[in-house]
C-alpha positions as CSV (number, residue, x, y, z in Angstrom):
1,X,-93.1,-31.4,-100.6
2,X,-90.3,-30.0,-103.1
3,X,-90.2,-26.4,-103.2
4,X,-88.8,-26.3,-106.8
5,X,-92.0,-27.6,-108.2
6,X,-95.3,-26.4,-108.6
7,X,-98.2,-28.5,-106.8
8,X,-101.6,-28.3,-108.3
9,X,-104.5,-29.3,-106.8
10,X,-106.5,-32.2,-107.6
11,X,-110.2,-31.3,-107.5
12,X,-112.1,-34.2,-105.5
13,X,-115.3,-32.4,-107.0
14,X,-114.8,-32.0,-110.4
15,X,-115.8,-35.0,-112.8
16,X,-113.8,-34.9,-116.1
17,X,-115.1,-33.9,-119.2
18,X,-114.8,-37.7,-120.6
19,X,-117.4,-39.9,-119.6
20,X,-115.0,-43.1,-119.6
21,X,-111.7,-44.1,-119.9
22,X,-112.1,-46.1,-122.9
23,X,-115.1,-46.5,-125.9
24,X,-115.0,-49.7,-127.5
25,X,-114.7,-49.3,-131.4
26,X,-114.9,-53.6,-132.2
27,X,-113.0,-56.1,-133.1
28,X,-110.9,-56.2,-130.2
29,X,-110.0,-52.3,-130.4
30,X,-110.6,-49.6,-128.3
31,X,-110.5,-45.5,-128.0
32,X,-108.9,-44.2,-125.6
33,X,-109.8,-41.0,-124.2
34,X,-108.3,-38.1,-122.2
35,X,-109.2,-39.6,-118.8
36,X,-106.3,-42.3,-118.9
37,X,-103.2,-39.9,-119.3
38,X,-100.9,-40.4,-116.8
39,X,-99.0,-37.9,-114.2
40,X,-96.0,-37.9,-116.0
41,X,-97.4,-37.2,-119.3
42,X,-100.7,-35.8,-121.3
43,X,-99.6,-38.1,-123.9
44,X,-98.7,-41.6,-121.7
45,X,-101.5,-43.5,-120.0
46,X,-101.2,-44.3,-116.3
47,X,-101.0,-47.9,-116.7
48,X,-104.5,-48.7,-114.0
49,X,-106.5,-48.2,-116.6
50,X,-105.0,-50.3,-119.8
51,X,-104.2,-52.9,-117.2
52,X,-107.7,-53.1,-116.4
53,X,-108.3,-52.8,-119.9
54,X,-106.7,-56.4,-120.4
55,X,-108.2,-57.6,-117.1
56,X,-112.2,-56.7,-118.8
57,X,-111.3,-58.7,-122.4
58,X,-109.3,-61.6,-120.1
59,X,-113.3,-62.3,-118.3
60,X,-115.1,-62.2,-121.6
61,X,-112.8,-64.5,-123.1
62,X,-114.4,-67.9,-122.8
63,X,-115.4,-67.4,-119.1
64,X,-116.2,-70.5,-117.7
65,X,-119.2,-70.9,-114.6
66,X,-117.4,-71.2,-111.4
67,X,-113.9,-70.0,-112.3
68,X,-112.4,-66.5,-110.9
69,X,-109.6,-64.5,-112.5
70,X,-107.4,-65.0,-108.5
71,X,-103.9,-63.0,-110.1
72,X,-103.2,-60.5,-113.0
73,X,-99.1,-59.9,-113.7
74,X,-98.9,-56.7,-116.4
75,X,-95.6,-56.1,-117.5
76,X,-95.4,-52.5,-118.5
77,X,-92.9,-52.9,-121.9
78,X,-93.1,-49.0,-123.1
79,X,-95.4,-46.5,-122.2
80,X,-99.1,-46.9,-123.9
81,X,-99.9,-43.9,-125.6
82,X,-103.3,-41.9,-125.4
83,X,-104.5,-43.7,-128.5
84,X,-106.4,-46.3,-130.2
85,X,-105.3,-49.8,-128.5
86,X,-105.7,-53.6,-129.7
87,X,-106.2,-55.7,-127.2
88,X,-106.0,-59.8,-128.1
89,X,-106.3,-62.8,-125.0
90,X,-105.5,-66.4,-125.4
91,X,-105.8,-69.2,-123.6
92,X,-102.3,-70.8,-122.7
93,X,-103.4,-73.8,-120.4
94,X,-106.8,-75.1,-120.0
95,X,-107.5,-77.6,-117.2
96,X,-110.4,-78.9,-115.0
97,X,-109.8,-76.2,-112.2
98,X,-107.1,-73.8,-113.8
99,X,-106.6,-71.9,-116.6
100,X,-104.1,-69.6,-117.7
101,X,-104.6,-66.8,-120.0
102,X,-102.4,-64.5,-121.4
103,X,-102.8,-60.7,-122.9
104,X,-101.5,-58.2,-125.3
105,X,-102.1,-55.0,-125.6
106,X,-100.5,-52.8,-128.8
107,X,-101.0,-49.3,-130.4
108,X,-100.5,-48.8,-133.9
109,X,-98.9,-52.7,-134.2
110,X,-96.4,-51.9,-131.3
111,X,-96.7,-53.9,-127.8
112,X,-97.0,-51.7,-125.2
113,X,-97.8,-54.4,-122.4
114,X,-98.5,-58.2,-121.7
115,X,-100.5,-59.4,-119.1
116,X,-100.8,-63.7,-117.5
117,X,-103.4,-64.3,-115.2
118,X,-104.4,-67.7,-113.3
119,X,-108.4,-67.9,-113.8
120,X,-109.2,-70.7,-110.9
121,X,-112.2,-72.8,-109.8
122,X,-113.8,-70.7,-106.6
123,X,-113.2,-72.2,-103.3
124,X,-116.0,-73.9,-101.1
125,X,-118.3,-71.9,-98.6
126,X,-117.0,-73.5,-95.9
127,X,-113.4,-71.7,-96.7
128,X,-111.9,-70.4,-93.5
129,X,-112.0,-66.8,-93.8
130,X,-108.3,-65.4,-92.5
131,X,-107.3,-62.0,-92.2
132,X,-103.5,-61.9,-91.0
133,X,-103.4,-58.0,-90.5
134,X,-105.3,-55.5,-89.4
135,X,-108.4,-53.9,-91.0
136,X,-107.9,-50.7,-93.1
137,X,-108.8,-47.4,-91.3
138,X,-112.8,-46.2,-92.3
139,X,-113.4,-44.6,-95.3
140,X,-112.3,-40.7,-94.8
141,X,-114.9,-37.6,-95.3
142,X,-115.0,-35.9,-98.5
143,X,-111.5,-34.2,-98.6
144,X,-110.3,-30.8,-100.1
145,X,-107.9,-30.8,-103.1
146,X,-104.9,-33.1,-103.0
147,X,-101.5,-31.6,-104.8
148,X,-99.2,-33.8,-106.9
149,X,-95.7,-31.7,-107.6
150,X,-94.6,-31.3,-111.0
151,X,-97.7,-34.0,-112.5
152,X,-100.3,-33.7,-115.4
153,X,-103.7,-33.8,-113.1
154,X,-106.2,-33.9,-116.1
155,X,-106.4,-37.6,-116.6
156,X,-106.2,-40.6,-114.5
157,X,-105.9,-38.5,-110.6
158,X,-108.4,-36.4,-112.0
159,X,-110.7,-39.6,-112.9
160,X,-110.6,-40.9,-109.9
161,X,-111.5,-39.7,-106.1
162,X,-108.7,-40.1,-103.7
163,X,-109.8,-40.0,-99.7
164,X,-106.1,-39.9,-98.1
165,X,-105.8,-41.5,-94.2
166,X,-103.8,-39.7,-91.4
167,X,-103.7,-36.1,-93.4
168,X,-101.6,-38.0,-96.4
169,X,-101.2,-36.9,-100.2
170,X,-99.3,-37.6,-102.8
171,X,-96.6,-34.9,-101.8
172,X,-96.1,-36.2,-98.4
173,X,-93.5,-39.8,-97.7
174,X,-95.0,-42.7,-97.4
175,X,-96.0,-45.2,-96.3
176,X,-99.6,-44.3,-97.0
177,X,-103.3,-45.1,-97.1
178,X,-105.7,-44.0,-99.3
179,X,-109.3,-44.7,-100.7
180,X,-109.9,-45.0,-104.2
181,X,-113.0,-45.0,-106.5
182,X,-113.3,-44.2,-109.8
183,X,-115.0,-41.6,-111.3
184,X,-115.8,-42.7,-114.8
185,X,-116.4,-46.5,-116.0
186,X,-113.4,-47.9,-117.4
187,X,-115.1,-48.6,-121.5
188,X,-118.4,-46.3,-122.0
189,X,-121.7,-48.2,-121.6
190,X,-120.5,-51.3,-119.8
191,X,-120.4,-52.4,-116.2
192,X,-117.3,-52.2,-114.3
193,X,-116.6,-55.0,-112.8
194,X,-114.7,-56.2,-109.3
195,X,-111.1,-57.0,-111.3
196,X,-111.5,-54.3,-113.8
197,X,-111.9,-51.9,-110.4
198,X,-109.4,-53.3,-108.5
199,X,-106.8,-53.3,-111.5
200,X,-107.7,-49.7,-112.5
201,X,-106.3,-48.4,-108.7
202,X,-103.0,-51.5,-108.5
203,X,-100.4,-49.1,-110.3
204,X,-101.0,-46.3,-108.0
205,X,-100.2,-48.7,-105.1
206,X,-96.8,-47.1,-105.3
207,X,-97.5,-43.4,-105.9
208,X,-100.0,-43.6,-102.8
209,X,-96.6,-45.2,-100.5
210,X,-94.1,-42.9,-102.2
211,X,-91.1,-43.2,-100.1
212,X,-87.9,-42.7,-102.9
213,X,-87.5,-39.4,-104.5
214,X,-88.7,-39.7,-107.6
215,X,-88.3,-35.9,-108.2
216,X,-84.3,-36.0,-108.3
217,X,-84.0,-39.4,-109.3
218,X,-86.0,-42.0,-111.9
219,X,-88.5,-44.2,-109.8
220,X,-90.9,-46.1,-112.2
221,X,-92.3,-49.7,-112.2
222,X,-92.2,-52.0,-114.8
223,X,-94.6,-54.1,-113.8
224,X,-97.8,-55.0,-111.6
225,X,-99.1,-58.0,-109.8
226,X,-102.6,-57.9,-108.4
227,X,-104.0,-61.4,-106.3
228,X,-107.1,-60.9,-104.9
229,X,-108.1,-63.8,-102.5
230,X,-111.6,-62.9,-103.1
231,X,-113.7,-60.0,-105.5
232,X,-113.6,-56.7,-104.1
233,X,-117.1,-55.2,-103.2
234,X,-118.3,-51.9,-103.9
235,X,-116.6,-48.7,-105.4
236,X,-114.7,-47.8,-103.0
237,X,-111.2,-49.7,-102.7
238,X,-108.3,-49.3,-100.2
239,X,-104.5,-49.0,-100.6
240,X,-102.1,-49.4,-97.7
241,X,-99.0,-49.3,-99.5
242,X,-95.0,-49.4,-98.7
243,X,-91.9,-49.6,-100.0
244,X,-88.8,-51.4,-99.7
245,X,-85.3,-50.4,-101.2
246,X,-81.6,-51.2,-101.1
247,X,-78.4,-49.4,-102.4
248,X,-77.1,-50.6,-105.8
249,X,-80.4,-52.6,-106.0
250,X,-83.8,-51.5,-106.9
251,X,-87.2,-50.5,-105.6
252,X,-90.0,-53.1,-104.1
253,X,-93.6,-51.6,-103.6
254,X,-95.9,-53.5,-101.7
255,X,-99.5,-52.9,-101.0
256,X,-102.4,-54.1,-99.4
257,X,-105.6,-53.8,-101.0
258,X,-109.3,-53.7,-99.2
259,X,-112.8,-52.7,-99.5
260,X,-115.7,-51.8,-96.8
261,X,-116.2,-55.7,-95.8
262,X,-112.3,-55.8,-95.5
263,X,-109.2,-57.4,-96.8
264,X,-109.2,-58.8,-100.3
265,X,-106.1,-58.7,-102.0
266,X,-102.3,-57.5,-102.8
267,X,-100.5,-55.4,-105.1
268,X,-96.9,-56.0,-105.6
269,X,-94.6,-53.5,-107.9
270,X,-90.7,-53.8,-109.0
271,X,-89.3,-50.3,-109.2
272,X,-86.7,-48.9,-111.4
273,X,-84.1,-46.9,-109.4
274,X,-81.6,-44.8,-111.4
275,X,-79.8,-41.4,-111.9
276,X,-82.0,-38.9,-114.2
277,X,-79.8,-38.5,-117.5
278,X,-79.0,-34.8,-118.0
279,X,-78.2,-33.0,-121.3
280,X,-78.6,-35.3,-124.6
């Protein structure tokens, strides 16, 4: 961990003081509270919990019996403010086993993301089931406070309980594994569901495999792909995440996403890789 910054701890006990990320306020508009700021700022959300946002109005938008929502692309345009959103689906294609949709998300009649998603007809029961890499290691005891150098804790990391494998943290080089859950329901008063769980924890795929110095230089990803080859079960959700990086290039983050009955998904992130601008 960087000497030069201050490291606060993230308190595995404490609930925040919002009881959601989100309260629905109609007509395709929605509060946002406290809960969603990000690490970088009190004013910026972390963008898990607007991309599950998008993910929650993308399944109530003419859901179809039999269908699944199999892959979510958010593409992170400017940072979404703590704020008031709008949040508007479509459907761009419409067939007998496929669909795609496509989202918008805007504050104060700006877009701040866009999301496409591939809803598809659910395979048979008699699907092989594969797993092509090992299971994720068990779900760690309660842990003391995790530190985050230089980050705003009182959101999103605080909103969510982080179970790190091996003795790993935020401050320490990835690759890494952690268990996730969240803390809060993503819009007050109504179920989460397996993609809106799973979406809220993809953009801290990256942040739990941080491998490039993103102290002295500018690491940040301007996008996120989640496919999930089947729902997640349960609360709890796993990251195994690791990065991949090239001189004059830019940053790849790749992570593997589980629950308790095992493997059900990827995350892939592109990361932004440049110089931090000094001075005006």
């Amino acid at each position: 961990m960087r000497q030069d910054l201050e490291a606060r701890p993230v308190n595995s006990e404490c609930v925040p003081s919002p009881d959601s990320f989100y309260r629905a306020l109609g007509g395709g508009r929605y509060e946002s509270t406290s809960a969603t700021a990000g690490p970088w700022s009190a004013k910026s959300q972390h963008a898990g919990p607007p991309s599950a946002l998008v993910g929650h109005v993308m399944e109530r938008h003419a859901p179809r019996p039999g269908l699944r929502i199999a892959r979510v692309t958010v593409e992170l345009l400017r940072p979404v403010p703590v704020a008031d959103l709008t949040v508007e689906v479509r459907t761009v294609r419409s067939g007998g086993s496929v669909e795609v949709l496509e989202g918008e998300v805007s504050a104060d009649g700006t877009t701040v993301l866009l999301a496409r998603a591939w809803r598809l007809v659910a395979g048979p029961g008699d699907t092989p089931e594969l797993r092509p890499v090992p299971p994720a290691p068990a779900l760690p005891a309660p842990q003391p406070p995790h530190t985050m150098a230089g980050a705003h804790l009182d959101g999103y990391v605080s909103a969510m309980e982080w179970r790190f494998a091996d003795g790993g943290g935020f401050d320490t080089l990835g690759p890494g594994t952690a268990w996730v859950r969240q803390r809060v329901p993503l819009v007050a008063g109504v179920p989460d569901s397996p993609l809106t769980r799973a979406l809220t924890v993809a953009d801290s795929s990256w942040a739990v495999g941080f491998e490039l110095d993103h102290h002295t230089n500018l690491v940040i990803n301007t996008d996120v792909t989640l496919a999930l080859h089947r729902d997640p079960v349960g609360e709890w959700l796993c990251l195994r995440s690791h990065t991949a990086a090239s001189p004059h290039g830019s940053g790849l983050a790749l992570g593997k996403l589980d629950d308790v009955s095992g493997g059900c998904g990827q995350v892939l992130q592109t990361l932004l890789v440049t110089e931090r601008r000094v001075g005006p």
